[in-house]
C-alpha positions in Angstrom: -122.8 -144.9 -106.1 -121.9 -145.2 -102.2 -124.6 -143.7 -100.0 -121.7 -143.0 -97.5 -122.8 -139.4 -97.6 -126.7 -139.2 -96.9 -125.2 -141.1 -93.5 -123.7 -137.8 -92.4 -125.9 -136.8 -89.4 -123.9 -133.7 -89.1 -126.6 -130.3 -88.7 -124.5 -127.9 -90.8 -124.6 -125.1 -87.8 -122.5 -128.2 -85.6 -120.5 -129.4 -88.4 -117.2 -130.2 -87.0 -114.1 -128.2 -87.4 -111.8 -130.8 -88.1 -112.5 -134.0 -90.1 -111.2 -135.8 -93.4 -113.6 -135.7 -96.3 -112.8 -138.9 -98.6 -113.4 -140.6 -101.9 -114.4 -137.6 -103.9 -113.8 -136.3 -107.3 -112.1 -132.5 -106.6 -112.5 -130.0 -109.0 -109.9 -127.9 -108.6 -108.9 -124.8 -110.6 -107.1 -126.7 -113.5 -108.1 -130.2 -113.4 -110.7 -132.9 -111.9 -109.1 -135.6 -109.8 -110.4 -139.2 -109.7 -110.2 -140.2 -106.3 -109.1 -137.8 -103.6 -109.1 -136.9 -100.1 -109.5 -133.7 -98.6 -108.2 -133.0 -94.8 -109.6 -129.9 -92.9 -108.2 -128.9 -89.8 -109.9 -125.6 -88.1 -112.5 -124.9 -90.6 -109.4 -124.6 -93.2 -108.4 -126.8 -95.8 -105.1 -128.3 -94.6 -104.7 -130.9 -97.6 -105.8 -132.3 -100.8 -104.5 -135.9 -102.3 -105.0 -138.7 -103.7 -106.5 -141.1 -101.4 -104.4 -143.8 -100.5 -105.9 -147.5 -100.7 -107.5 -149.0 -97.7 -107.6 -145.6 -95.8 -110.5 -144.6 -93.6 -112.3 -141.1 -93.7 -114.9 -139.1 -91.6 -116.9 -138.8 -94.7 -117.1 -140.8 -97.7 -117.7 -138.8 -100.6 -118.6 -141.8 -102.6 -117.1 -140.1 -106.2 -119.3 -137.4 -106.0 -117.9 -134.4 -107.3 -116.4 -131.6 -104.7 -116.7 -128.2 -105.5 -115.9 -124.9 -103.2 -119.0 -123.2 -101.9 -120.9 -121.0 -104.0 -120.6 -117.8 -104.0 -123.1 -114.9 -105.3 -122.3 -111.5 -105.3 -125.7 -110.0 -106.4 -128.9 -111.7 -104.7 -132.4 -110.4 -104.7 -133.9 -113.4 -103.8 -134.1 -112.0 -99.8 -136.8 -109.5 -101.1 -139.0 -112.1 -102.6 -138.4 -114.2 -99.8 -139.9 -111.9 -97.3 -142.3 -110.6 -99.9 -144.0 -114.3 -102.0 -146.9 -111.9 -103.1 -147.7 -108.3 -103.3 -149.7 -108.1 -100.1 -147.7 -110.8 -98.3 -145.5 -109.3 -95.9 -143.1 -111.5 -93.6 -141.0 -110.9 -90.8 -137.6 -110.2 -92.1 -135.8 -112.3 -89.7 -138.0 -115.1 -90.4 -137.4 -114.3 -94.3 -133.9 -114.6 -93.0 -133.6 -117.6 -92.2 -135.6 -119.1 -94.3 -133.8 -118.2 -97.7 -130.4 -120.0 -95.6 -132.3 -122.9 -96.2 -132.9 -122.6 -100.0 -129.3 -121.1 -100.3 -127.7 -123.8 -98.5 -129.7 -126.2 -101.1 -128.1 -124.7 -103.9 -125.3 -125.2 -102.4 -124.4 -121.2 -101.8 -122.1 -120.7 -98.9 -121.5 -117.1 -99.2 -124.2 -114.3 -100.3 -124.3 -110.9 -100.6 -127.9 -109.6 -100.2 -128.7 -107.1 -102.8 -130.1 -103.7 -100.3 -131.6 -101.2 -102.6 -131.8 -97.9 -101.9 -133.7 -96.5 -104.3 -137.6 -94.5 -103.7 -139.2 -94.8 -107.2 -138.9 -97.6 -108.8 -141.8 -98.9 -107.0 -144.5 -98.1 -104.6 -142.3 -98.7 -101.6 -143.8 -102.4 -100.9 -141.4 -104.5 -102.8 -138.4 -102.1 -102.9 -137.7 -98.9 -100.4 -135.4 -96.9 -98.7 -136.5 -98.1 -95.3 -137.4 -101.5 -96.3 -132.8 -101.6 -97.4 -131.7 -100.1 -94.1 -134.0 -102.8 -92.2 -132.5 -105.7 -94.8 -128.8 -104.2 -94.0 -129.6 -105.0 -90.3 -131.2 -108.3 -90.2 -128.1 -109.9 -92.3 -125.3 -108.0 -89.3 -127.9 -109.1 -86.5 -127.7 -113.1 -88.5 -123.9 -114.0 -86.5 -122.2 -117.5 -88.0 -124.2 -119.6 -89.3 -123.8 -122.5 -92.8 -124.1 -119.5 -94.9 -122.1 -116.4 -94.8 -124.6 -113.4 -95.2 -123.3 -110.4 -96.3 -124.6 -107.1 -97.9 -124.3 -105.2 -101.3 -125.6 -101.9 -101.4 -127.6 -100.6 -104.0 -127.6 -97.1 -104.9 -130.2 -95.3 -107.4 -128.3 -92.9 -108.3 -131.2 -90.1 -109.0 -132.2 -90.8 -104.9 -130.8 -88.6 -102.8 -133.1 -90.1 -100.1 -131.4 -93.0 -101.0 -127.7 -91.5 -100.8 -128.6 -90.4 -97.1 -130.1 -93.7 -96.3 -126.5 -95.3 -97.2 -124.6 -92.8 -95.8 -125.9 -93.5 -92.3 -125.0 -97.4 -93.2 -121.7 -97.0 -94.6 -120.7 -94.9 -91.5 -121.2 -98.9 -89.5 -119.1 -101.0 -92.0 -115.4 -101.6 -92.8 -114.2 -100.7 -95.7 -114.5 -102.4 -98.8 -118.3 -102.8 -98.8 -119.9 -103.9 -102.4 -121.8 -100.9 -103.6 -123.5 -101.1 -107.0 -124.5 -97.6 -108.6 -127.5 -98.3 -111.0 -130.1 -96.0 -113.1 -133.4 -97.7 -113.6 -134.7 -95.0 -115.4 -136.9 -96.3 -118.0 -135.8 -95.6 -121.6 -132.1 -96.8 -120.5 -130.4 -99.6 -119.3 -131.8 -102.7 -118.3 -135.1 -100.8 -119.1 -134.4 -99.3 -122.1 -138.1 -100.9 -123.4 -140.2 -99.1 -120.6 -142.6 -102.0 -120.9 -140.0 -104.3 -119.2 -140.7 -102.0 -116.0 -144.5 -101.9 -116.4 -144.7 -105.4 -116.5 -142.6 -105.4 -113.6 -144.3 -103.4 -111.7 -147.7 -105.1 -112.3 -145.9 -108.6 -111.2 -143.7 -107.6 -108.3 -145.1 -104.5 -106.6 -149.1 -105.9 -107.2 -150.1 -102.5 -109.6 -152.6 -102.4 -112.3 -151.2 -101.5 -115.7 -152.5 -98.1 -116.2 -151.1 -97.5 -112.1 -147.6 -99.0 -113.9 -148.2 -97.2 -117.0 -148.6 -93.9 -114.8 -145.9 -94.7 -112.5 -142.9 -95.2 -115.3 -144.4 -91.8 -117.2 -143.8 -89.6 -113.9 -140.3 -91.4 -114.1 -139.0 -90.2 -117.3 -140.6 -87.2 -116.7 -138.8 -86.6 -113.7 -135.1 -88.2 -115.1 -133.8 -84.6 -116.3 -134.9 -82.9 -112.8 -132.7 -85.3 -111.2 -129.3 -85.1 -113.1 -128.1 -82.7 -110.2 -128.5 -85.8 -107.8 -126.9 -87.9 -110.1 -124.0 -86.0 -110.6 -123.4 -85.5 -107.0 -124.2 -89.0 -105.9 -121.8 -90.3 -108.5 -119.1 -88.2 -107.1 -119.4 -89.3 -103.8 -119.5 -92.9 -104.8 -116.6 -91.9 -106.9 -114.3 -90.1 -103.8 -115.1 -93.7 -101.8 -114.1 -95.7 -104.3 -110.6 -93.8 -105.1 -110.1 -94.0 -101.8 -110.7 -97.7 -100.9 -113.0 -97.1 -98.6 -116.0 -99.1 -100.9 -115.8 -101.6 -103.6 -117.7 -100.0 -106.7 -119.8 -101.7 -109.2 -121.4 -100.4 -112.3 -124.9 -101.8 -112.8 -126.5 -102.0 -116.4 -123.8 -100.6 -118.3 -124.5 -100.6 -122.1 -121.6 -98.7 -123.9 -118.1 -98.5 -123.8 -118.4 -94.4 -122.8 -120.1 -95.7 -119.5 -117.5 -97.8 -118.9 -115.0 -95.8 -119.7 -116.6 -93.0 -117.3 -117.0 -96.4 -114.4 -113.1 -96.7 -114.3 -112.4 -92.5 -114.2 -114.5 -92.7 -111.0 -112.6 -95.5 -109.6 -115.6 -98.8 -110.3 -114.0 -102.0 -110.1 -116.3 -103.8 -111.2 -119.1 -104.1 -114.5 -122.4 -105.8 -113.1 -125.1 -107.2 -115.4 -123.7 -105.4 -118.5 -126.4 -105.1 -121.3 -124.8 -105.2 -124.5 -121.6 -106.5 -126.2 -120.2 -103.6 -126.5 -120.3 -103.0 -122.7 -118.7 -106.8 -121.7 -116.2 -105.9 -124.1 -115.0 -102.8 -123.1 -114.8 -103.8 -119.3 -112.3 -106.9 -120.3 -110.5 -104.4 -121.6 -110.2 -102.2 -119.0 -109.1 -105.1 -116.9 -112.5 -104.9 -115.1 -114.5 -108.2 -113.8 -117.7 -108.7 -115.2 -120.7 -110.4 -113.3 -123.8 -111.8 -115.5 -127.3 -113.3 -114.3 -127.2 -117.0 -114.0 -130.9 -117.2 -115.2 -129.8 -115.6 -118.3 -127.6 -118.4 -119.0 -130.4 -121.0 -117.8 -132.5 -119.7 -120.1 -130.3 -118.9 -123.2 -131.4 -115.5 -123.4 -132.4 -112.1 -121.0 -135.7 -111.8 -120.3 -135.6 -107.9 -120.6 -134.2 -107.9 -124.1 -130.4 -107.7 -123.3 -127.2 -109.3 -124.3 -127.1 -113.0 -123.5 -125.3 -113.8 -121.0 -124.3 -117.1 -122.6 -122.9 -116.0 -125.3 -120.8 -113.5 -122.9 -119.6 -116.4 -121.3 -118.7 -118.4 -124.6 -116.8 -115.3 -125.4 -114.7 -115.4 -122.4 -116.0 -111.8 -120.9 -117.8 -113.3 -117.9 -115.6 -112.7 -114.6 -118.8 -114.5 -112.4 -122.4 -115.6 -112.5 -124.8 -114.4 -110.2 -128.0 -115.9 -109.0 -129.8 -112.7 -109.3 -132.9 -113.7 -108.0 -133.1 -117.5 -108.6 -130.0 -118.9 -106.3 -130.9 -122.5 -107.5 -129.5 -121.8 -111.1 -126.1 -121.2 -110.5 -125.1 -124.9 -110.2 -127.6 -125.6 -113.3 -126.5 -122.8 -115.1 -122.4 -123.9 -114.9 -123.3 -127.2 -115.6 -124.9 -126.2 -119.0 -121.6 -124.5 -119.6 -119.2 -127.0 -118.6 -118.9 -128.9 -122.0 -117.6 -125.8 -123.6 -115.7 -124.3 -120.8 -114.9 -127.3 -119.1 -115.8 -128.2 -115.8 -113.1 -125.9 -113.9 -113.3 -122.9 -115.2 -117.5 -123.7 -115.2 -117.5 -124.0 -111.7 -114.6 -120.7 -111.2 -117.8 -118.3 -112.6 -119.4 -119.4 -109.0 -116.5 -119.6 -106.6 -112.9 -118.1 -107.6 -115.0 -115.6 -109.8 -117.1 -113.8 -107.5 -114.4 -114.0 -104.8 -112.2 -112.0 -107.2 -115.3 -109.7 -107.8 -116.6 -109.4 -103.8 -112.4 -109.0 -103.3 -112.3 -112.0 -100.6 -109.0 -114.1 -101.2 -109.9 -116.5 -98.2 -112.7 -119.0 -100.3 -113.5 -120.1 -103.7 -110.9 -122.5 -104.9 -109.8 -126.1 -103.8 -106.8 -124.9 -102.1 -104.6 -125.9 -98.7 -105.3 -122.6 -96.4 -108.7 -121.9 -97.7 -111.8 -121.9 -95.9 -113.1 -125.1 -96.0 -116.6 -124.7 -97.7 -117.4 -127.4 -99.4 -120.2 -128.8 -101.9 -120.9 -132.5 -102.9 -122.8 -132.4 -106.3 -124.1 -135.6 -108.3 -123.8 -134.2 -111.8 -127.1 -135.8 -112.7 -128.6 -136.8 -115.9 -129.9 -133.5 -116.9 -129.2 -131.2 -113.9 -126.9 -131.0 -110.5 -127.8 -132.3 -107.7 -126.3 -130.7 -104.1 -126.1 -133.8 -102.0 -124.6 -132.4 -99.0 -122.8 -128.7 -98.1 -120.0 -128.1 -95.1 -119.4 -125.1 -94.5 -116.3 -123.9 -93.0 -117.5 -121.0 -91.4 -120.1 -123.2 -89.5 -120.1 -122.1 -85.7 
């Protein structure tokens, strides 16, 4: 293989506007190509064709495969980031910056940043209510940069703390922000074995086990107290939604009735659904459906839920996000490429989650498009990212 493109000197913050990317296998949204070319002019894809004998390029891609940037609508990887261990704190802008890094590895040029608003489900280290607000800021305060950083709001829907917490940040953003409505009450959901939650709790948020086993008790104890808040917070959500002024998700659904009750209120979208039932009932609908990449990685969930695998062999999976592990996207496609096929593979992690996030301008090999752009060696076992330019470079 050429090693034309470990010559690029290019930082990805300078990468030029306007160059011609050569010798490269495209996947675009029906077919691979053998040997193309593709021109960018202003950030934008201007052309792709085959490239014509003897011609020179900027780049040579050297028949490595080009793929649009990833994209990942649900990311919780930002958290961990700026939180490695329970009583390891780091500056968010620091946290920042240095997830762009692993992102841009995995070659994800657009991210929404999961921002959860939620008070309870753990001791406010990990996951709070302040902790959202200050993530919501640090990603608007980031500017142009490789990676497109953008924000999905997170609503527990039993928080009314948390309801006026994203209030105050809805009131700053255009409309058609992400919001995902979720219910992490133990007992239901993606914690329908409470144990799930007390394990995460001892992992993530650094409790004991009787502190965890305490903890998810007061929960459910509290869960009937708090249908009041749910109700009301799923009507607001519902009045935004109905009138376009947010994008709504349904986190966790697990029956046709909840996603029955997800369209009345206006949700476009069903996020992480955990059972068959669920994915099956949003396709019908005509609803998206976005599954965990590391539940396709690893053949199974890890809390006990649908596989996501067998949702996408089943033709109900919309997208893949990364969840909280943005290097198995790529992997995770890959190992689905010989029964999808490479295209629609690599759609669950461009065209996909564009269609989810409802951005028309990336995600497919197309002239007009924004030109971000992956190189990927398909490797013996799994993907390699061997360079990313990114359109929306500055």
């Amino acid at each position: 293989m050429s090693s034309a493109v470990e010559e690029v000197s290019w930082p990805l913050a300078a990468a030029p506007k306007d160059y011609v990317l050569g010798h490269v296998r495209a996947v675009l949204p029906d077919r691979v190509t053998d040997d193309s070319r593709i021109v960018v002019r202003a950030g934008r894809i201007e052309a792709i064709e085959d490239h014509p004998a003897g011609s020179s390029c900027d780049v040579d891609g050297g028949g490595l495969l080009c793929i649009p940037g990833l994209i990942d609508v649900h990311s919780d990887a930002l958290e961990r980031e700026r939180m490695p261990r329970p009583s390891a704190v780091l500056p968010w802008d620091f946290a920042l910056l240095s997830m762009e890094g692993k992102l841009t590895a995995a070659a994800v040029t657009t991210v929404f940043h999961g921002a959860a608003f939620q008070h309870k489900t753990s001791r406010g280290t990990q996951r709070s209510i302040g902790g959202a607000s200050e993530l919501c800021e640090t990603v608007r305060a980031r500017g142009a940069g490789p990676v497109d950083h953008r924000v999905l709001y997170r609503l527990d829907v039993r928080s009314a703390e948390g309801a006026t917490a994203l209030r105050a940040q809805l009131d700053t953003v255009d409309d058609g922000a992400l919001v995902s409505h979720e219910d992490h009450t133990p007992g239901i959901g993606q914690y329908a074995d409470r144990r799930q939650m007390e394990r995460y709790l001892v992992g993530a948020d650094g409790m004991t086990p009787e502190e965890a086993e305490q903890h998810v008790t007061e929960m459910i104890a509290e869960r009937g107290e708090l249908l009041d808040v749910r109700d009301e917070n799923l009507a607001w959500l519902g009045d935004l939604a109905r009138s376009g002024r947010i994008r709504l998700l349904g986190h966790d659904p697990e029956s046709a009735e909840e996603i029955s009750a997800l369209c009345t209120r206006g949700g476009a979208v069903a996020e992480f659904p955990t059972t068959m039932a669920a994915a099956v009932a949003a396709r019908e609908h005509g609803l998206p459906v976005v599954a965990g990449a590391p539940n396709v990685l690893r053949g199974h969930s890890h809390n006990g839920n649908v596989s996501a695998r067998e949702l996408a062999s089943r033709g109900l999976v919309t997208a893949l996000a990364s969840d909280y592990l943005p290097s198995g996207l790529l992997a995770a496609v890959f190992g689905l490429a010989g029964e999808l096929g490479l295209p629609a593979a690599i759609a669950l992690v461009t065209a996909g989650p564009a269609a989810v996030a409802g951005i028309a301008d990336r995600g497919r090999l197309e002239p007009g498009l924004r030109a971000d752009l992956a190189l990927v060696e398909p490797g013996p076992k799994w993907p390699l990212v061997r360079s990313v330019l990114s359109g929306g470079a500055a």
